[in-house]
C-alpha positions in Angstrom: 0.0 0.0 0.0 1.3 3.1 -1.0 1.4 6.1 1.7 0.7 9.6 1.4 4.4 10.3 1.0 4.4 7.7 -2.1 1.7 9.9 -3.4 3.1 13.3 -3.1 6.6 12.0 -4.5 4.5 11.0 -7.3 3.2 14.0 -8.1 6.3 16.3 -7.3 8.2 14.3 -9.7 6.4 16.4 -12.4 7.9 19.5 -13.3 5.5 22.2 -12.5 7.3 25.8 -13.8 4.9 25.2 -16.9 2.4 23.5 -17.0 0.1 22.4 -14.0 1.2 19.2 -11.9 -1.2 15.7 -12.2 -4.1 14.4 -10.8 -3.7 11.3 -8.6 -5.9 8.4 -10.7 -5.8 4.8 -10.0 -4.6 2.9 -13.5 -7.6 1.9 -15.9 -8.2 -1.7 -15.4 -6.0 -3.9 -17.9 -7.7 -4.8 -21.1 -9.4 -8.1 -21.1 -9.8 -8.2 -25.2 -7.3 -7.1 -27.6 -9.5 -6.9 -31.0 -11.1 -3.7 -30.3 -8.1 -1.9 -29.1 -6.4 -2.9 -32.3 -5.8 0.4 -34.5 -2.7 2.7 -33.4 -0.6 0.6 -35.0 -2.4 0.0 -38.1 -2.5 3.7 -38.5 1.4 4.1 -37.8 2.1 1.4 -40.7 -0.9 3.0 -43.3 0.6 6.3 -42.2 4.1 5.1 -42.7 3.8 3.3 -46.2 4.6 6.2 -48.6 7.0 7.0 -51.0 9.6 5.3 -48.8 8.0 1.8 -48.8 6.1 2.4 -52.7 9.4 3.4 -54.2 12.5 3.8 -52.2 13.2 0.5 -51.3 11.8 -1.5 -54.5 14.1 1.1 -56.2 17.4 0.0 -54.2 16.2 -3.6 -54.8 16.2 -2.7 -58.8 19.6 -1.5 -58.7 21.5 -4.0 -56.0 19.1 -6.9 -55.6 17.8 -8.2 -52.3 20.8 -7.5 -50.5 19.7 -4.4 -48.5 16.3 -5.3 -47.0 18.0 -6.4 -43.6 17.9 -2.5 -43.0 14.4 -2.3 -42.7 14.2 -4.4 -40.0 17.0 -2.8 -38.1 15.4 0.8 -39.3 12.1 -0.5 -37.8 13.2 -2.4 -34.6 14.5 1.2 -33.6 11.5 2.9 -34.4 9.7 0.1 -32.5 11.6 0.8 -29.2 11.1 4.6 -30.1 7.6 4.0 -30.3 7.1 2.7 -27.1 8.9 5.1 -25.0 6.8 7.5 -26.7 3.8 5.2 -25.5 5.3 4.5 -21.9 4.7 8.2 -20.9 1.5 8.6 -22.2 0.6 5.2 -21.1 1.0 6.0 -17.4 0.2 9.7 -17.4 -2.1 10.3 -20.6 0.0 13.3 -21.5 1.5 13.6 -24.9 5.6 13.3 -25.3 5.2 16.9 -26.7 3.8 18.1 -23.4 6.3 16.1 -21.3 9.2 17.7 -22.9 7.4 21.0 -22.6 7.5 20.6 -19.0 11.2 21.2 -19.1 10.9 23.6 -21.2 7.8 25.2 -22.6 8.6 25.8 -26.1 9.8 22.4 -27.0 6.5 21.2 -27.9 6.3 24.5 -30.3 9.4 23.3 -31.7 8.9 20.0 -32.7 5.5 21.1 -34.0 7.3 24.1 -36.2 9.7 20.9 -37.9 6.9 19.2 -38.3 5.3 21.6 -40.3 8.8 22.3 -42.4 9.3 18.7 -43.4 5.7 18.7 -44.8 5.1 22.0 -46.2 5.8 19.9 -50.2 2.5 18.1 -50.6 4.5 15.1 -51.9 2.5 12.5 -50.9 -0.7 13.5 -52.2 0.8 14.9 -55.3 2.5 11.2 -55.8 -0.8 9.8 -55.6 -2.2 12.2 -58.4 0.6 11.1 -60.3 -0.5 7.6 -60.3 -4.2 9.0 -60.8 -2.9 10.5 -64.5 -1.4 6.8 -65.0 -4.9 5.1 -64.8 -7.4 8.1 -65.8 -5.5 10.6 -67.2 -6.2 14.3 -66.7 -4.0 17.0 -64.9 -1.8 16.1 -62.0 -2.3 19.9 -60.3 -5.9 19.9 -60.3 -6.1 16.2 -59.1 -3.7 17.0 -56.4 -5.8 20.0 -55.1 -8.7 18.4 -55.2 -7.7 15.6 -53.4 -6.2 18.0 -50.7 -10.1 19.4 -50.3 -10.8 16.3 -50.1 -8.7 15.4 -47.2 -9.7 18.9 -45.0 -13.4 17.9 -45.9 -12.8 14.3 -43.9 -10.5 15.6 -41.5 -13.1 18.6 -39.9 -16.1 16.6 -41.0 -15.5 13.3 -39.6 -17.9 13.3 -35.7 -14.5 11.8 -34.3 -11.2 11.9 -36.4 -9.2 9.3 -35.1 -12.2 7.0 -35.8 -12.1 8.0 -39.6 -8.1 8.2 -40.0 -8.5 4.4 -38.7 -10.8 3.2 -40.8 -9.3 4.6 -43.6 -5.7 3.6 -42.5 -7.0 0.1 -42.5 -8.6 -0.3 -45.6 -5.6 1.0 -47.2 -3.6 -2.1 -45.3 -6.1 -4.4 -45.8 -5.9 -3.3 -49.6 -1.9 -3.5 -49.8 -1.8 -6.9 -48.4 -4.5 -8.2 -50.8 -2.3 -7.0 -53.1 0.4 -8.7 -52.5 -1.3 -12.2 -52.4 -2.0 -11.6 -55.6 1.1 -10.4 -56.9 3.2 -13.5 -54.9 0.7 -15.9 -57.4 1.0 -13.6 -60.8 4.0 -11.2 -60.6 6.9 -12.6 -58.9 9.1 -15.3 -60.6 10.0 -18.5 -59.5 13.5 -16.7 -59.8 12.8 -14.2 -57.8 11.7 -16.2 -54.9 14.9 -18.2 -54.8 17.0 -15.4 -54.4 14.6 -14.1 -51.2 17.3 -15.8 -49.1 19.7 -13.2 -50.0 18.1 -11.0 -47.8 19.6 -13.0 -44.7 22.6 -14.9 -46.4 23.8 -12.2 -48.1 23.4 -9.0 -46.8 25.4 -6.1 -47.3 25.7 -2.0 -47.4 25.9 -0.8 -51.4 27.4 2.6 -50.9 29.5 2.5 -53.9 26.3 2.0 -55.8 23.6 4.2 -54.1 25.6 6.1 -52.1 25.4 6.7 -47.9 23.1 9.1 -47.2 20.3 7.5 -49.2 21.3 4.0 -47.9 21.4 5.3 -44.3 18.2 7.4 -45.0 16.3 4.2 -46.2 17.4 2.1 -42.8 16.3 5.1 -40.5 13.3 5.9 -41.8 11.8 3.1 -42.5 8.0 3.0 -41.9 7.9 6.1 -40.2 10.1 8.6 -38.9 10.0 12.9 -37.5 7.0 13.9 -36.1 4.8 11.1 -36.9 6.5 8.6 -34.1 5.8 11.4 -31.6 2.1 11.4 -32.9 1.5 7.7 -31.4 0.8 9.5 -27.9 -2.2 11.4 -29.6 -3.2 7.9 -31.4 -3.2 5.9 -28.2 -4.8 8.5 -25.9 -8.0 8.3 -28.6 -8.0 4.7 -28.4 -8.4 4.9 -24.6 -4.6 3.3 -23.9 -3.7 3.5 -20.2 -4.4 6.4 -18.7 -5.0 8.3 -21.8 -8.7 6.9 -21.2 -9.5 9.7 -19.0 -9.2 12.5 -21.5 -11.7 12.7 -24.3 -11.0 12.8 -27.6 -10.1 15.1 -30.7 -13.6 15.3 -32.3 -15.3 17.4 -35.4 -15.8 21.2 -34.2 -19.0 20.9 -36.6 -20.2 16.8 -36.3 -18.5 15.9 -33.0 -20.5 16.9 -29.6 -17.9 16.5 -27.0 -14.3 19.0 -26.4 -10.7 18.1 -26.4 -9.9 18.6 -22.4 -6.5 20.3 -21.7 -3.9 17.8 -22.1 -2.0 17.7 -19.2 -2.4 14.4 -17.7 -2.5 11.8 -14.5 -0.1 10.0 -12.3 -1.2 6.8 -10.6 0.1 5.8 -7.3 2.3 2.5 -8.0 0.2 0.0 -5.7 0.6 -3.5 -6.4 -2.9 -3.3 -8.2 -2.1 -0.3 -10.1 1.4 -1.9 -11.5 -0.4 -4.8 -12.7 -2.6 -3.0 -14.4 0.1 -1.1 -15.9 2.2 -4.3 -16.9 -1.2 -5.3 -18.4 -1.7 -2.4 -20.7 2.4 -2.1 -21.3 2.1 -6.1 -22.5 -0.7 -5.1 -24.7 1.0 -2.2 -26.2 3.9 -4.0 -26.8 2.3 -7.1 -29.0 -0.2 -4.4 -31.0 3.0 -2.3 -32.2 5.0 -5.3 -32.8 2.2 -7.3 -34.2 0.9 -4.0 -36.7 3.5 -1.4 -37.2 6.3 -3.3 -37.3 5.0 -6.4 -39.2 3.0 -5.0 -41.4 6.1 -2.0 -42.7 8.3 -5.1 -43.0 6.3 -7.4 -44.6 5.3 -4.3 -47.5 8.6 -2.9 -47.7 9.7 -7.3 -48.3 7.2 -7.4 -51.1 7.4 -3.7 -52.8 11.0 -5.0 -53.0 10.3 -8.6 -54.6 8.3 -7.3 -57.1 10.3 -4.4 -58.4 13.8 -7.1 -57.6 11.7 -9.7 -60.1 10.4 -7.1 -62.6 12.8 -4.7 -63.7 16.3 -5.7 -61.6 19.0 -4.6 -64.1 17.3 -2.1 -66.1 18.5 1.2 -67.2 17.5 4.5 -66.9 15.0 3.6 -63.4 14.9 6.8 -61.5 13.9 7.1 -57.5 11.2 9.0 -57.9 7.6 8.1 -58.3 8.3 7.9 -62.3 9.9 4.8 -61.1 6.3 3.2 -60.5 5.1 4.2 -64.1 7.7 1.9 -65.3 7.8 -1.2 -63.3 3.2 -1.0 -63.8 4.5 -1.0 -67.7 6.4 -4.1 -67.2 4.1 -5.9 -64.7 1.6 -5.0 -68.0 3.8 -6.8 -70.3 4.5 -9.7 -67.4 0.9 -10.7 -66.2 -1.7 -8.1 -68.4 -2.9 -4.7 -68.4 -5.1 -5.5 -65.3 -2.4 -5.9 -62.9 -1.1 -2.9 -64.2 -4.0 -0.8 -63.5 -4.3 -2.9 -60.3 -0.8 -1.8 -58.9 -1.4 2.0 -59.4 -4.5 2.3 -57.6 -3.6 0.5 -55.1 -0.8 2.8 -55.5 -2.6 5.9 -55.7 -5.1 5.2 -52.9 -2.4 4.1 -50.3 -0.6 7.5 -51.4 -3.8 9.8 -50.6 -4.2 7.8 -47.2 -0.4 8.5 -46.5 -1.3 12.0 -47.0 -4.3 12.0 -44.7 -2.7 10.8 -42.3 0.2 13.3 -42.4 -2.2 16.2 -42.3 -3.6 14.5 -39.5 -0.6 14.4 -37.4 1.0 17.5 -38.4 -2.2 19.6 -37.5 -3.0 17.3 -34.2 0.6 17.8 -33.1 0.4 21.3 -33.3 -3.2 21.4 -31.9 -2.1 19.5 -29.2 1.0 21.9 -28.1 -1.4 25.1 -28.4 -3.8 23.5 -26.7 -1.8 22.7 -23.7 1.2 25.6 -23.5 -0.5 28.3 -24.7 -4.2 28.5 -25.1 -5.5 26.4 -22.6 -9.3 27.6 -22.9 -9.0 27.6 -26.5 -11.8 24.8 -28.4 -8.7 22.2 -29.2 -10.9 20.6 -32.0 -11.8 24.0 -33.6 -7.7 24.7 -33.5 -7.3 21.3 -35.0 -9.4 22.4 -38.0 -8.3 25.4 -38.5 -4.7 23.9 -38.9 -5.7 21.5 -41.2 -7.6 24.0 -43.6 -3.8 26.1 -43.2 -1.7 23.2 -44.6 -4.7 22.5 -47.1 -4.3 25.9 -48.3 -0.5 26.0 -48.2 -0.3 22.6 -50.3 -2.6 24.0 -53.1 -0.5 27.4 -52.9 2.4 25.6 -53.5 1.0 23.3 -56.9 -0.9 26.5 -57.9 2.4 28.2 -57.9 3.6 25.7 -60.3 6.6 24.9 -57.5 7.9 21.2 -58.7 9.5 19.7 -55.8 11.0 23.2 -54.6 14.6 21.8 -53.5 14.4 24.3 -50.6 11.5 22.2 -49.2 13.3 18.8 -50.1 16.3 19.7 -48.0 14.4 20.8 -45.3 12.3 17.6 -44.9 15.1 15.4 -45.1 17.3 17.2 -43.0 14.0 17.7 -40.7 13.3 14.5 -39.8 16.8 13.1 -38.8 17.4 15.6 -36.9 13.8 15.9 -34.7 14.2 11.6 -33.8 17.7 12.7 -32.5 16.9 15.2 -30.7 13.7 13.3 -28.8 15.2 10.1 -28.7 17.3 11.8 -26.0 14.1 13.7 -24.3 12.5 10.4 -24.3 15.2 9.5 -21.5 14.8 12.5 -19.8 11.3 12.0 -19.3 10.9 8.4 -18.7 13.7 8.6 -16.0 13.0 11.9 -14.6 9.0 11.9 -14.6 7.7 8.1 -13.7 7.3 6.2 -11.0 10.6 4.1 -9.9 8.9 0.7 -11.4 8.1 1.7 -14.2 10.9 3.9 -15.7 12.9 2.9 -18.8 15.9 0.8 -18.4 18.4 -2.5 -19.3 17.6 -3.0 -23.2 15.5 -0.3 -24.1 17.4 2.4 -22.3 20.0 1.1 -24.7 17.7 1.4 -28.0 17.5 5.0 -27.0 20.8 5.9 -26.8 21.6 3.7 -29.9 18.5 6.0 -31.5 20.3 9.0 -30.6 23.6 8.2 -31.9 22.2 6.9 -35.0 20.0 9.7 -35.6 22.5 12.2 -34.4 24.9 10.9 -37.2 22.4 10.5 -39.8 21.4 14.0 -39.5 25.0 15.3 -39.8 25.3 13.2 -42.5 22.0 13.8 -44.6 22.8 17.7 -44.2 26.3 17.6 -45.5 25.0 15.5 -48.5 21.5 17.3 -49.1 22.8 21.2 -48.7 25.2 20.9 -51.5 22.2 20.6 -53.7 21.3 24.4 -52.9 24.5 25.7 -54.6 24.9 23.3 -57.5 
């Protein structure tokens, strides 16, 4: 039994020079069934499954084989221990990272939110998808591209509660990519192909002669996800109801939803005996649906993205990494198994695209939301804030294609500088917070303490690394 002493060393273990201290809440009771809880996962690996997984790695696998897919996993596994750091906090306090750091120091949450924005100001994603669009239909990539950005602010602030609609959607979109692949492993990929998946294991290596290191190093670190979106899995598991985050309500439609986003400072539970096994019951839990969905699900695509383009156009000249790269392989995958695949590929394509886009709207505006909500405007209507940064980005992405801006190289640099250099920085917060903040029992250590630091050195040196390579191509 914990005494009143426990209690207040609880509490004062919150830093208070910001942002008020917790209330004292027992732990949620464990969950007894896993299947509806199922979803924060999904969303990180629909989210996650961009450019990166659609054309990044089958494009290394066109150029060197097999031999490179190893770094997924290790790219992953990292983001996996990131991911649930980022999930202990919020699991045992239902506070957001963002407003753990910020109780260091106010602005941090700012900060990150300000990145965030900068390495998604180019409406890539979405303008990828309209590029797969032309393939199928035809018609003008700009105006398909705006239009689907409308699109996305009309689900976004229409939708009675968001997360339930970036779910659903984030789901299909995984259900759809994995259907996919069933039927490419029967029609696409040669008996060839699938003889030479042991390289993967027996033969790994790092093809920086071929590729070069920054995008090789750039591949393994941000596979799946990476930058802001890992920090948006507190906001994703504090809708689902995880841990404590089942005590604040949810981010809901400022015209269909009926209840408020409450401030988001959070909870601290006194560590009984019954409230740490509730915790270890809700930490298992988290631990098999991140493993089980983000982690297995990113590797499994980024496996088969690679097969297919490794058995369709391995060896050929002229492939670019870019999304002309998909235009080429649906050509061949025409010639290999009919027009239907082809078709087939780029919507699939296409739709997983828009969803990686609706997703990154999501969490860039919910991020930011989330911060102004909680440092700055704390009687402010968080859901009409969250709309209102939505329709911003909306507006900036179809100010940018209006322009007639093609990949502005200013905005390229930025995002892939950005991103590095935001998971270094909070890898190392992470620590602070999970050592600093929690209860004794439940604080990070042993293994993952160690996937921290080796998250912060890797991403430290990645970021030095991508900048040297990607700020020489302002002055060439």
């Amino acid at each position: 039994m914990a005494t009143s002493d426990d209690v207040s060393k609880v509490a004062r273990a919150f830093p208070t020079r910001y942002l008020p201290g917790p209330e004292i809440r027992d732990m949620p009771d464990e969950p007894s069934g896993y299947r509806r809880l199922i979803g924060p996962g999904i969303i990180a690996a629909g989210v996650g499954l961009a450019s990166g997984e659609f054309v990044l790695f089958p494009y290394i696998a066109s150029q060197v084989g097999l031999v490179f897919v190893w770094a997924a996993l290790v790219g992953l596994i990292t983001q996996y221990f990131i991911n649930m750091e980022i999930e202990r906090y919020t699991l045992a306090t239902g506070e957001t990272a963002l407003t753990g750091f910020s109780r260091y120091w106010r602005h941090w949450g700012l900060f990150f939110a300000i990145l965030t924005y900068f390495a998604n100001l180019w409406p890539g994603w979405v303008t990828s998808s309209a590029s797969l669009t032309t393939y199928i239909f035809g018609g003008n990539r700009t105006v398909i591209a705006v239009c689907m950005l409308i699109v996305i602010g009309l689900i976004l602030t229409l939708a009675p509660v968001v997360y339930v609609a970036l779910e659903k959607a984030q789901m299909i979109k995984v259900a759809a990519v994995l259907t996919f692949f069933v039927i490419a492993a029967v029609f696409a990929i040669g008996a060839s192909a699938w003889s030479d998946l042991p390289q993967v294991v027996t033969r790994p290596r790092l093809p920086i002669d071929e590729l070069g290191f920054a995008l090789l190093l750039g591949a393994l670190a941000f596979a799946g996800a990476g930058g802001g979106q890992n920090l948006v899995q507190s906001n994703w598991i504090r809708d689902k109801g995880f841990g404590m985050g089942k005590y604040v309500p949810r981010l809901v439609s400022p015209i269909t939803g009926q209840p408020e986003a409450a401030p988001s400072t959070g909870y601290a539970f006194e560590p009984t005996p019954e409230n740490l096994r509730r915790w270890r019951g809700w930490w298992r839990f988290a631990n098999i649906e991140q493993l089980s969905t983000f982690v297995a699900i990113t590797f499994v695509t980024i496996l088969f993205t690679s097969l297919l383009a490794y058995s369709t156009v391995f060896g050929r000249d002229g492939l670019e990494n870019s999304i002309g790269f998909l235009e080429i392989e649906g050509q061949v995958l025409a010639d290999r198994v009919g027009s239907w695949f082809q078709y087939l590929f780029w919507i699939i394509g296409a739709f997983s695209l828009f969803a990686a886009a609706l997703g990154i709207v999501d969490y860039t505006s919910r991020l930011a939301a989330d911060v102004i909500k909680t440092s700055y405007a704390r009687n402010a209507n968080e859901s009409k804030v969250y709309a209102g940064l939505v329709w911003g980005l909306v507006a900036i992405g179809i100010g940018v294609l209006l322009a007639g801006f093609n990949q502005p190289i200013v905005l390229l640099v930025i995002s892939a500088v950005v991103g590095g250099f935001m998971m270094f920085l909070y890898s190392g917060l992470l620590i602070l917070i999970n050592r600093r903040i929690l209860p004794e029992p439940i604080r990070v250590r042993g293994v993952r303490l160690a996937a921290l630091v080796w998250a912060f050195l890797l991403f430290g040196v990645l970021s030095i690394l991508t900048f040297q390579d990607r700020i020489s191509d302002l002055f060439e």
